[in-house]
PDB file of N, CA, C and O in Angstrom:
ATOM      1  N   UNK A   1     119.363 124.981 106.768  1.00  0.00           N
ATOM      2  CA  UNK A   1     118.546 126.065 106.255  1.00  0.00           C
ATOM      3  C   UNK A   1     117.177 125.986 106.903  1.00  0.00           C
ATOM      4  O   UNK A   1     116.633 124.886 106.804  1.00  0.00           O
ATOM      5  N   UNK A   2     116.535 126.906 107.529  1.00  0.00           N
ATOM      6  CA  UNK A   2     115.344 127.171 107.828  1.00  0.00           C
ATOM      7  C   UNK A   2     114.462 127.600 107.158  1.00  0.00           C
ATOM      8  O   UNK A   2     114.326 128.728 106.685  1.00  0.00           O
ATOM      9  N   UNK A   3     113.577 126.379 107.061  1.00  0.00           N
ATOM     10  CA  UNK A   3     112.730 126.960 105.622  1.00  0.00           C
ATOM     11  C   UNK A   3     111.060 127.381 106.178  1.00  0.00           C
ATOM     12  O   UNK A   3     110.163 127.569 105.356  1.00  0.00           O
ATOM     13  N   UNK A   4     110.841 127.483 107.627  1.00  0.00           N
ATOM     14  CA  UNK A   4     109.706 127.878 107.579  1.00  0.00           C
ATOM     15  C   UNK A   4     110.125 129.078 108.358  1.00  0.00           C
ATOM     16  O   UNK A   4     111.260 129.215 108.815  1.00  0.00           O
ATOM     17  N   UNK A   5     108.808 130.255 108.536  1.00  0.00           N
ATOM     18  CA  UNK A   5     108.718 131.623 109.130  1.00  0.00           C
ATOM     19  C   UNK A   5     107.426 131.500 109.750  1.00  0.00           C
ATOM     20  O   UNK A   5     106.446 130.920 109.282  1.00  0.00           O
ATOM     21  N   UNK A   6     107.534 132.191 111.008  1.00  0.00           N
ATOM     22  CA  UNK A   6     106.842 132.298 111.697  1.00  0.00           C
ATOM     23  C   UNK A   6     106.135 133.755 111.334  1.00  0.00           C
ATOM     24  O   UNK A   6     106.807 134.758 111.576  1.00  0.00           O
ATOM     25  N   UNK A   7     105.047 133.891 110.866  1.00  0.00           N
ATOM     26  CA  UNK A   7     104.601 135.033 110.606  1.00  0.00           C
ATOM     27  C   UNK A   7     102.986 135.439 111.151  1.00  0.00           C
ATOM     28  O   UNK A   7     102.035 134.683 110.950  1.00  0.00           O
ATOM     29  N   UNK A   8     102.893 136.456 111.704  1.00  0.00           N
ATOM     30  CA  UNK A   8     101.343 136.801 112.462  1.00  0.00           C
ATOM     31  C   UNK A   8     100.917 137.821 111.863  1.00  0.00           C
ATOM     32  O   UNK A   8     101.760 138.610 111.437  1.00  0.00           O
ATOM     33  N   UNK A   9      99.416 138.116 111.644  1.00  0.00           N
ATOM     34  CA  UNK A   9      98.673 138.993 110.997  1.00  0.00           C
ATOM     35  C   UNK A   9      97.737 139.261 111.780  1.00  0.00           C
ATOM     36  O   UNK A   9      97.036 138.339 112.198  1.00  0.00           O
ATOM     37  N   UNK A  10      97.479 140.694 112.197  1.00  0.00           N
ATOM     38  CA  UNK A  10      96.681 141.188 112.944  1.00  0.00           C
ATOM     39  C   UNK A  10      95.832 141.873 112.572  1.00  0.00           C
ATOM     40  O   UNK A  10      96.080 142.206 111.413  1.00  0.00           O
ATOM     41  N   UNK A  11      94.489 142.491 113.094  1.00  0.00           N
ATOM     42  CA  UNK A  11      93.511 142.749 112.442  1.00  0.00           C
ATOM     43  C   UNK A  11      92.383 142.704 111.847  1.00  0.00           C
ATOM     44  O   UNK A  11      92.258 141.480 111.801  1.00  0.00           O
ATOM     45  N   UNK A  12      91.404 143.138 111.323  1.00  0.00           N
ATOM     46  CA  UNK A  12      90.090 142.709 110.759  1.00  0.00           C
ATOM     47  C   UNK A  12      90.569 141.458 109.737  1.00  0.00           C
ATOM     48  O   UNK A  12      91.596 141.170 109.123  1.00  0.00           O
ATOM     49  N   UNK A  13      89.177 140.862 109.920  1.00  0.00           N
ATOM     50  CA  UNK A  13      89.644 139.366 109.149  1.00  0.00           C
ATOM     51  C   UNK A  13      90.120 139.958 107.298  1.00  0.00           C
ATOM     52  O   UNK A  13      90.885 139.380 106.526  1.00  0.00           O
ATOM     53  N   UNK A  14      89.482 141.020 107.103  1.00  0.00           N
ATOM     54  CA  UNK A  14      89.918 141.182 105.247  1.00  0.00           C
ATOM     55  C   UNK A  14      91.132 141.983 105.376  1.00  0.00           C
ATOM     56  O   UNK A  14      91.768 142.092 104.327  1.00  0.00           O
ATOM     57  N   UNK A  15      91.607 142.565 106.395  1.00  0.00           N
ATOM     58  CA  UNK A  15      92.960 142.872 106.495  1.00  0.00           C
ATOM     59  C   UNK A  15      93.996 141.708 106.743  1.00  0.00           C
ATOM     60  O   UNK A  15      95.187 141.937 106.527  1.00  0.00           O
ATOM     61  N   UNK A  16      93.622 140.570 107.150  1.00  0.00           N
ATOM     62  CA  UNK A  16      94.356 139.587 107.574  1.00  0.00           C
ATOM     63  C   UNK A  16      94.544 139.000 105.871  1.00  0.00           C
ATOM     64  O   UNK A  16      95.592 138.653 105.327  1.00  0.00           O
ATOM     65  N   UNK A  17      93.451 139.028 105.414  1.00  0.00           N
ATOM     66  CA  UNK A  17      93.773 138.138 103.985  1.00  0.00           C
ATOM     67  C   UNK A  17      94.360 138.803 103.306  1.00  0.00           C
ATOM     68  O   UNK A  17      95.306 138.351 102.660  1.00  0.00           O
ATOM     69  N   UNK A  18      93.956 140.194 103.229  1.00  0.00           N
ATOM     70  CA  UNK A  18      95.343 140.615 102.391  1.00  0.00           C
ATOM     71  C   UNK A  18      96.415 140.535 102.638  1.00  0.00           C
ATOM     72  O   UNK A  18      97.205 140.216 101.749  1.00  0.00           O
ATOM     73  N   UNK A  19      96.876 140.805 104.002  1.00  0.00           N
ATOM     74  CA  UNK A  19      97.787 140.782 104.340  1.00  0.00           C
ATOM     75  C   UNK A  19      98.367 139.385 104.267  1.00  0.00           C
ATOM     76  O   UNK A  19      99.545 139.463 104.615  1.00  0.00           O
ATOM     77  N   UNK A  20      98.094 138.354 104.013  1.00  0.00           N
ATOM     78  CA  UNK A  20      98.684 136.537 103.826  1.00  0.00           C
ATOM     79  C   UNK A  20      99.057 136.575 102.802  1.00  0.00           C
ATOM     80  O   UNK A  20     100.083 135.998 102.442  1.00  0.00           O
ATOM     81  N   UNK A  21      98.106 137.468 101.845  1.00  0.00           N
ATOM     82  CA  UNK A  21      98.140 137.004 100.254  1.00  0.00           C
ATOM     83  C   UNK A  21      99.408 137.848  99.850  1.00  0.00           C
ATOM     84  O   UNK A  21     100.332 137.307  99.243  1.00  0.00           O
ATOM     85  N   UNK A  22      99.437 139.083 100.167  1.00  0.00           N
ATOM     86  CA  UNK A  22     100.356 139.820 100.103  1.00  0.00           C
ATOM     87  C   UNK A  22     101.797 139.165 100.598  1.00  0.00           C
ATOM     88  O   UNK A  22     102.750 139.262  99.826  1.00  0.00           O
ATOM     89  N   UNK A  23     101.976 138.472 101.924  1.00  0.00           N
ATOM     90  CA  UNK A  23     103.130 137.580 102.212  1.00  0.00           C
ATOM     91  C   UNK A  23     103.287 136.356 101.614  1.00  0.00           C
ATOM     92  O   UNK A  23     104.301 135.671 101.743  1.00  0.00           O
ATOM     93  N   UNK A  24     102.374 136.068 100.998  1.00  0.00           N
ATOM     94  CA  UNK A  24     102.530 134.514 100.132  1.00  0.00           C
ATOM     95  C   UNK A  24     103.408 134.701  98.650  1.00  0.00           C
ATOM     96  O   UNK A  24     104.195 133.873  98.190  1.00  0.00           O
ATOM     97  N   UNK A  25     103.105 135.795  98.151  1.00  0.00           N
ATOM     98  CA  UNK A  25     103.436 136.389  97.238  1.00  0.00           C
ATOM     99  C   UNK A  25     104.864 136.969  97.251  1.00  0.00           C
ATOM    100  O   UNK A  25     105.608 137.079  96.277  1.00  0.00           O
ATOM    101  N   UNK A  26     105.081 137.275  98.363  1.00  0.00           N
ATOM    102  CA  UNK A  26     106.911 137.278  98.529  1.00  0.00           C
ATOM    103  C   UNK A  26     108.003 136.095  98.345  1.00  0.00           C
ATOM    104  O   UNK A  26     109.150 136.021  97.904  1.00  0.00           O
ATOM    105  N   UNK A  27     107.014 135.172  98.933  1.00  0.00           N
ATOM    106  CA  UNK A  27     107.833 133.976  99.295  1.00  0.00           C
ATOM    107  C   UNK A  27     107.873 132.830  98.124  1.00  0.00           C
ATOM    108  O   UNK A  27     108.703 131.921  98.157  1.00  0.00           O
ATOM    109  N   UNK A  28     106.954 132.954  97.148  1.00  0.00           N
ATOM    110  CA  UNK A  28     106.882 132.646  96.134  1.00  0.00           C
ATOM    111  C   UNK A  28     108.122 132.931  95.066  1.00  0.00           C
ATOM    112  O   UNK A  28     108.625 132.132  94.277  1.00  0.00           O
ATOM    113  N   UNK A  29     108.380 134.013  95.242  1.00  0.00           N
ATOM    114  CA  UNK A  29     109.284 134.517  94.485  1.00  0.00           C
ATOM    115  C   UNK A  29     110.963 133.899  94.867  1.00  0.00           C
ATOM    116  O   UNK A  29     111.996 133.811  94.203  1.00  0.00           O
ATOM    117  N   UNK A  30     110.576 133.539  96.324  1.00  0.00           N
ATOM    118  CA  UNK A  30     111.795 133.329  97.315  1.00  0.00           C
ATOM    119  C   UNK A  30     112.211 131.553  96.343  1.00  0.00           C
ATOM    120  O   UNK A  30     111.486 130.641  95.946  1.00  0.00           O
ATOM    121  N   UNK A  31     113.653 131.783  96.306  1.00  0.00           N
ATOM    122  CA  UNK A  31     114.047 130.018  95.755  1.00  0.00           C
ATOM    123  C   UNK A  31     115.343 130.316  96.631  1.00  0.00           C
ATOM    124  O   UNK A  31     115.739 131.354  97.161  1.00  0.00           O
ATOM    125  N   UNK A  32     116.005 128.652  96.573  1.00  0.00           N
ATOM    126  CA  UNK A  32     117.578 128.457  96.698  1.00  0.00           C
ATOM    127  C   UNK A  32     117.453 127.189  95.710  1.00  0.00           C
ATOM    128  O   UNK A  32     116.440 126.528  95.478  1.00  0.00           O
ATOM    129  N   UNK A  33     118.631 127.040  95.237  1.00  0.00           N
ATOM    130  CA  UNK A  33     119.312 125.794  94.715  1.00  0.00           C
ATOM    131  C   UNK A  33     120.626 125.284  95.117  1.00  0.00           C
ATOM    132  O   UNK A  33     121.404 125.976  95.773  1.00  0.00           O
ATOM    133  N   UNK A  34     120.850 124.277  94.798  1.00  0.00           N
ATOM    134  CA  UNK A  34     122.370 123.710  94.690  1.00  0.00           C
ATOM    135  C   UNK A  34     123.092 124.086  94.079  1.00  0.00           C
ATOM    136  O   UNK A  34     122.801 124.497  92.955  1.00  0.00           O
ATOM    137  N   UNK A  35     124.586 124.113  94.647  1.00  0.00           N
ATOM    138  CA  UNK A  35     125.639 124.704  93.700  1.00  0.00           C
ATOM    139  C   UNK A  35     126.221 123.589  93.033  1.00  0.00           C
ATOM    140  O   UNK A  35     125.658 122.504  92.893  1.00  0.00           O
ATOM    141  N   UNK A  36     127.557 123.928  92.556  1.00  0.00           N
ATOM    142  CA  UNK A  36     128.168 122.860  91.989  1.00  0.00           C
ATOM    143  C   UNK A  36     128.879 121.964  92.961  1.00  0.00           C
ATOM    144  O   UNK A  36     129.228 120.813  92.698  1.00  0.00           O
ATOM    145  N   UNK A  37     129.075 122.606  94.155  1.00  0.00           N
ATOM    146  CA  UNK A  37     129.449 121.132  95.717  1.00  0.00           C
ATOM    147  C   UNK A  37     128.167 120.982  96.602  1.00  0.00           C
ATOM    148  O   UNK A  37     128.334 120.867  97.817  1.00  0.00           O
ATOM    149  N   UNK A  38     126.925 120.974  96.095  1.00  0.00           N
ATOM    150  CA  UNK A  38     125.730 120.580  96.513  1.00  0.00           C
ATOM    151  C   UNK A  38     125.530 121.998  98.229  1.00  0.00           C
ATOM    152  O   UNK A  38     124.872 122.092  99.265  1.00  0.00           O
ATOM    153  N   UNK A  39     126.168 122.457  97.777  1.00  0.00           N
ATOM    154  CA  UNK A  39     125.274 124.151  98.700  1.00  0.00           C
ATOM    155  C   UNK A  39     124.881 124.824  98.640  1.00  0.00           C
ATOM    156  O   UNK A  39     125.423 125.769  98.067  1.00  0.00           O
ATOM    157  N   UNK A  40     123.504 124.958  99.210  1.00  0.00           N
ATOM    158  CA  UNK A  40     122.792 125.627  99.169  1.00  0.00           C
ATOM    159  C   UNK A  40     123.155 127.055  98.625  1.00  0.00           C
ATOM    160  O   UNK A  40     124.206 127.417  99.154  1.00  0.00           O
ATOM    161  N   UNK A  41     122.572 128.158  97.606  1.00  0.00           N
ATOM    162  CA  UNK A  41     122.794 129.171  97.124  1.00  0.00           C
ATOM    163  C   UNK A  41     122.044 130.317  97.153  1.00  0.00           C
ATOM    164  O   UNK A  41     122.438 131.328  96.572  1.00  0.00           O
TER     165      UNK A  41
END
């Protein structure tokens, strides 16, 4: 499983922060767990 993303933000620096905060906030939400034969789900 690949757990990091390569992600770029372009733009004025307060467009850039929103724009992080705004992608941080996706990924937050993002989970996996184990199943019952230990795979990933």
């Amino acid at each position: 499983m690949n757990v990091v993303k390569d992600v770029t933000f372009e733009g004025a620096i307060i467009q850039q922060v929103r724009s992080t905060i705004d992608y941080l906030e996706t990924q937050v939400s993002e989970h996996s767990f184990l199943g019952e034969h230990g795979q990933t789900q």
